[in-house]
C-alpha positions as a Markdown table, in Angstrom:
| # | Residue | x | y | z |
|---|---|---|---|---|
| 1 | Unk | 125.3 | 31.1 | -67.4 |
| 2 | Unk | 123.9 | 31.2 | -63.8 |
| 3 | Unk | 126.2 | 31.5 | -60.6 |
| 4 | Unk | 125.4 | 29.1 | -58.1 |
| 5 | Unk | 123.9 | 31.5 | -56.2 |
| 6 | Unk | 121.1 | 32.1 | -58.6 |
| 7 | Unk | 119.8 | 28.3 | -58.1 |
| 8 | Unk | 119.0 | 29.5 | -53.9 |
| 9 | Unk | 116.7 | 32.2 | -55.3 |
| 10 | Unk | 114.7 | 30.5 | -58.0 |
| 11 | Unk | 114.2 | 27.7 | -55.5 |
| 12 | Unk | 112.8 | 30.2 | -52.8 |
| 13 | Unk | 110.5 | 31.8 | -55.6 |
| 14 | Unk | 109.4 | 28.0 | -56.8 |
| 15 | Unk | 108.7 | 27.2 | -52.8 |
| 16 | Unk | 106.6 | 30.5 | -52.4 |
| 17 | Unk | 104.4 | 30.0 | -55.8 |
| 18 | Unk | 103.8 | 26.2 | -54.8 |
| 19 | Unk | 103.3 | 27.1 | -51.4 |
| 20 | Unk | 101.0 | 29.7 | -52.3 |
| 21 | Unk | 99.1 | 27.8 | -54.9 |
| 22 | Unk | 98.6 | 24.3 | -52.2 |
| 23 | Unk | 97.5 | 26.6 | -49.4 |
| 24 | Unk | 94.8 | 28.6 | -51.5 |
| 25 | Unk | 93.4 | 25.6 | -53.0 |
| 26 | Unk | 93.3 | 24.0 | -49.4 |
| 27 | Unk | 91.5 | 26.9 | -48.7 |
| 28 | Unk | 89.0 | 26.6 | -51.3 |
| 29 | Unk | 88.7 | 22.7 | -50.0 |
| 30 | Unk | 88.0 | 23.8 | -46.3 |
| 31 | Unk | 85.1 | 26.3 | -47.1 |
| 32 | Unk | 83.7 | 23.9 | -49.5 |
| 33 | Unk | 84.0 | 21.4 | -46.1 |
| 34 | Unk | 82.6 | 23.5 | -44.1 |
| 35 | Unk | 79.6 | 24.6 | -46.8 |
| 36 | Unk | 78.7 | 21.2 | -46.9 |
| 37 | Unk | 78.6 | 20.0 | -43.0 |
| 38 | Unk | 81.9 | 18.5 | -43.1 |
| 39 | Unk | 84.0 | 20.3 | -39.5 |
| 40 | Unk | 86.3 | 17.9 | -39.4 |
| 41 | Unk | 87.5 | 17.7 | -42.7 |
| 42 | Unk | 87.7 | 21.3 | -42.5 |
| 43 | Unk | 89.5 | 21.5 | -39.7 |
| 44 | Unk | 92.0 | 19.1 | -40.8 |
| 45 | Unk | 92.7 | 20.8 | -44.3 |
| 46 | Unk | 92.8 | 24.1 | -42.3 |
| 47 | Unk | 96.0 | 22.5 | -40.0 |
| 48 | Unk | 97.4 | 22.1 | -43.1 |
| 49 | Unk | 96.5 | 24.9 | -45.0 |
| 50 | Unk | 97.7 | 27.2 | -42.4 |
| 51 | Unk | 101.1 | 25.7 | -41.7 |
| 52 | Unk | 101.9 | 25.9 | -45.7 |
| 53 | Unk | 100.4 | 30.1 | -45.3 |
| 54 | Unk | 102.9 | 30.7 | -42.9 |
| 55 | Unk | 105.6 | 29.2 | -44.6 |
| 56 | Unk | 105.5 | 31.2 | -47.6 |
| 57 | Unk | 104.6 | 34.5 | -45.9 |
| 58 | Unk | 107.6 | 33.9 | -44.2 |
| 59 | Unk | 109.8 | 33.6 | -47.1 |
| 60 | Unk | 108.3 | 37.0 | -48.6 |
| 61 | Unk | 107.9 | 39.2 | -45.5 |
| 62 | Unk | 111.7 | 38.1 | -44.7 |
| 63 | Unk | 112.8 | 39.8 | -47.8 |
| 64 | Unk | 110.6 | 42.8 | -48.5 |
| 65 | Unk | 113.7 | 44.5 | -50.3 |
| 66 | Unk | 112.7 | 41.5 | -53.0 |
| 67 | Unk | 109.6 | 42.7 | -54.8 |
| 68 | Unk | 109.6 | 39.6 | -57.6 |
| 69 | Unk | 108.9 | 37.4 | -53.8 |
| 70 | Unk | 105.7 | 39.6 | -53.4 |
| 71 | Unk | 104.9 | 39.3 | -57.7 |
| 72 | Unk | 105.3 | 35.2 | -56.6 |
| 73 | Unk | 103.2 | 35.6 | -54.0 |
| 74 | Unk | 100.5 | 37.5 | -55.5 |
| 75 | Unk | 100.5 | 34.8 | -58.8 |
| 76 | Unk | 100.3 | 31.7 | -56.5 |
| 77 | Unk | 97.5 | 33.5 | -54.7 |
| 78 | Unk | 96.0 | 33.7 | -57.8 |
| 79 | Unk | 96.9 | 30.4 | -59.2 |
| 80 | Unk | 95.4 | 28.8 | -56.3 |
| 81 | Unk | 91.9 | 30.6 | -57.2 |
| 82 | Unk | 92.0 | 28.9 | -60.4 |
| 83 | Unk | 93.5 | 25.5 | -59.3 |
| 84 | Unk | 91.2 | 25.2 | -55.9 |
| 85 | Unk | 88.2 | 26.3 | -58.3 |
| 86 | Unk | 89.0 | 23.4 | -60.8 |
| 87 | Unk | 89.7 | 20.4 | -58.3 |
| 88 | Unk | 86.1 | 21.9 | -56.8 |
| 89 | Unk | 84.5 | 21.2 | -60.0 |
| 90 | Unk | 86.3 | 18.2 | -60.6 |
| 91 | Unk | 85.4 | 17.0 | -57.1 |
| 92 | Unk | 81.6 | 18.1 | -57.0 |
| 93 | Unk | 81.4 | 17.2 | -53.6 |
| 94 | Unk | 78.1 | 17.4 | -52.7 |
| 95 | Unk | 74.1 | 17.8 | -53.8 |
| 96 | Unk | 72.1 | 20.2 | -55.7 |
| 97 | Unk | 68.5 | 20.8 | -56.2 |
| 98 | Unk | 67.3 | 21.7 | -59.3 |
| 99 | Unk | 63.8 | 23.4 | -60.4 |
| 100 | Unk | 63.0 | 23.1 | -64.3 |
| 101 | Unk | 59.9 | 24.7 | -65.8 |
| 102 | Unk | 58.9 | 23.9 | -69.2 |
| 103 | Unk | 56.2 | 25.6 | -70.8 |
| 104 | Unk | 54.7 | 22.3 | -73.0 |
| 105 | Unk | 57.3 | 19.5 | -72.1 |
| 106 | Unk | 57.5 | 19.0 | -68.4 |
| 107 | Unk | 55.7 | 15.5 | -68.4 |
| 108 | Unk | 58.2 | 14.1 | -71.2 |
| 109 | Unk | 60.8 | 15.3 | -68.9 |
| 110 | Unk | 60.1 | 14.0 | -65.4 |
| 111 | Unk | 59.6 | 10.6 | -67.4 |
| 112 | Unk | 63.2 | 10.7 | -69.3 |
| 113 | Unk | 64.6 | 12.4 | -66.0 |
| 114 | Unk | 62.9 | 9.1 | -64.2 |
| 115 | Unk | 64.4 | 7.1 | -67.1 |
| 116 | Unk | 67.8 | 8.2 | -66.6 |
| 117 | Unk | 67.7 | 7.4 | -62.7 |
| 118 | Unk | 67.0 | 11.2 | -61.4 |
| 119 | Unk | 64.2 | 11.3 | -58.6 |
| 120 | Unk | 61.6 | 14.3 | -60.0 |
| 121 | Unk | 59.3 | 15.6 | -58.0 |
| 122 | Unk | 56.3 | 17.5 | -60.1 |
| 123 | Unk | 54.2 | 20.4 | -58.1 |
| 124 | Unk | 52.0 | 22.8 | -60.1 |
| 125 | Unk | 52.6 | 26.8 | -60.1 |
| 126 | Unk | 51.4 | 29.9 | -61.7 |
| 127 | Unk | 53.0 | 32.0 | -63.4 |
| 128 | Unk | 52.7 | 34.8 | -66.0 |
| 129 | Unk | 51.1 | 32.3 | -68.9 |
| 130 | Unk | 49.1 | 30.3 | -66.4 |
| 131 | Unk | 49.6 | 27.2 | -64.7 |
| 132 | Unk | 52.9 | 24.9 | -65.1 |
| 133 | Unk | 54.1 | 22.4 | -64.1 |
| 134 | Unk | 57.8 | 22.6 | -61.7 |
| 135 | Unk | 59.9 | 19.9 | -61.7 |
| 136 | Unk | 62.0 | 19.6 | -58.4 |
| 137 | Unk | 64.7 | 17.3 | -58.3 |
| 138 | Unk | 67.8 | 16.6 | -55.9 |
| 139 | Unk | 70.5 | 15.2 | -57.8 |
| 140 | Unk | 74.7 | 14.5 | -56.9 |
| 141 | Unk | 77.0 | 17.3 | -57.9 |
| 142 | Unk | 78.4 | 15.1 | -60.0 |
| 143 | Unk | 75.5 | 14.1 | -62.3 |
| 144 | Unk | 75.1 | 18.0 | -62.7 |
| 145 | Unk | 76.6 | 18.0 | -66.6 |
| 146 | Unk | 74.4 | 15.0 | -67.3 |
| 147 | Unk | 71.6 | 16.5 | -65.8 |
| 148 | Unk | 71.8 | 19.6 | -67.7 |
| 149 | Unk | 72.8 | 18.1 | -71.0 |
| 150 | Unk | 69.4 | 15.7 | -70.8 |
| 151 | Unk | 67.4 | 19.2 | -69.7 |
| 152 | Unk | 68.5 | 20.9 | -73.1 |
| 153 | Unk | 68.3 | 17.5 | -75.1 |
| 154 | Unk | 63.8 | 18.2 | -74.0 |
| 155 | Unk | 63.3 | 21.3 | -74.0 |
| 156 | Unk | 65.9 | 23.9 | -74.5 |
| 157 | Unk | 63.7 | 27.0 | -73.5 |
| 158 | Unk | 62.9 | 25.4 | -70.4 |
| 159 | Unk | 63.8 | 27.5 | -67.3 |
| 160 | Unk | 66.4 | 26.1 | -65.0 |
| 161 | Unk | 67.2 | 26.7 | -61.4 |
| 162 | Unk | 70.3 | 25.0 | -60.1 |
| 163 | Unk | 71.0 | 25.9 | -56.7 |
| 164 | Unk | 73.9 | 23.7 | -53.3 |
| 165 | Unk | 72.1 | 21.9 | -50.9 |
| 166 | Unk | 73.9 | 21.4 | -47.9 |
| 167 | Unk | 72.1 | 18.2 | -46.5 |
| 168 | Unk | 69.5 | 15.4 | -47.3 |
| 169 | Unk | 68.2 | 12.5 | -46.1 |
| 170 | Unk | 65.6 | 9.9 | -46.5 |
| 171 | Unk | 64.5 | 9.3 | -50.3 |
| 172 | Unk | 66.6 | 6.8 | -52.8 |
| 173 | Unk | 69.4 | 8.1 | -55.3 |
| 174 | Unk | 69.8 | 5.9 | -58.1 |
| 175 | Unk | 73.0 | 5.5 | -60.3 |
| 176 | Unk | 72.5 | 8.1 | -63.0 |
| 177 | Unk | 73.0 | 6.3 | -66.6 |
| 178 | Unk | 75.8 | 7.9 | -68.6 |
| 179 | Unk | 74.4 | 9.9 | -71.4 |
């Protein structure tokens, strides 16, 4: 089937797409580091990150007669997009601050979102159709899906803001009750 020569090159593709893949999603790790405060942790993934970059560059910019190196290179650059994107998510590092308005249920909600261990905040605005109330809340990444699942369970016209927060301090965060 395969000379033993093949087994050389499909292990030097398989070392540039893995390579590829770890470094990018290190990558995506020490910006999200960085986003939230976090230098050192950054600049400890980045040792990393860089030493893995170098290694598969090398592999493809040694061979440049080879262009299925540079196709490798190219997917685990993209592989690590998708891969560094999910372990994000999956991590949700972090806070968020959410602003909810709803039109005729924003006092139901701040008392189920109080209920379920979120810390509202209500201050009034004006809008279009009058006065209403805003709900502001600071919540963990992590309690996001819960968060938003509750919001559409009250009121599922209710406008929704979700935007990273960097830093907090002061206040209380509860343990959010699993929906």
């Amino acid at each position: 089937m395969w000379g033993d020569s093949m087994w050389p090159l499909i292990f030097g593709y398989l070392f540039i797409f893995f390579a590829r893949v770890s470094d990018v999603t290190l990558s995506t790790m020490r910006i999200l580091m960085l986003m939230r405060g976090k230098s050192v942790s950054a600049a400890v993934i980045g040792f990393f990150e860089v030493i893995i970059y170098i290694l598969a560059l090398g592999q493809v910019i040694g061979s440049l007669n080879d262009p299925v190196r540079l196709i490798i290179y190219a997917l685990g650059f993209a592989t690590g997009n998708l891969v560094g994107s999910k372990l994000e998510e999956h991590l949700a590092i972090g806070f968020a601050t959410a602003q909810v308005i709803s039109l005729d249920k924003s006092d139901i909600m701040a008392e189920k979102m109080r209920e379920q261990g979120f810390g509202v905040t209500v201050v009034e605005g004006c809008g279009k159709q009058g006065t209403h109330h805003i709900l502001h809340i600071l919540l963990k990444r992590k309690d996001l899906p819960c968060f938003i699942a509750l919001t559409r369970d009250i009121d599922k016209d209710a406008f929704v803001s979700v935007m990273d927060t960097r830093q907090i301090f002061g206040g209380y965060f509860r343990k959010i009750k699993a929906k």
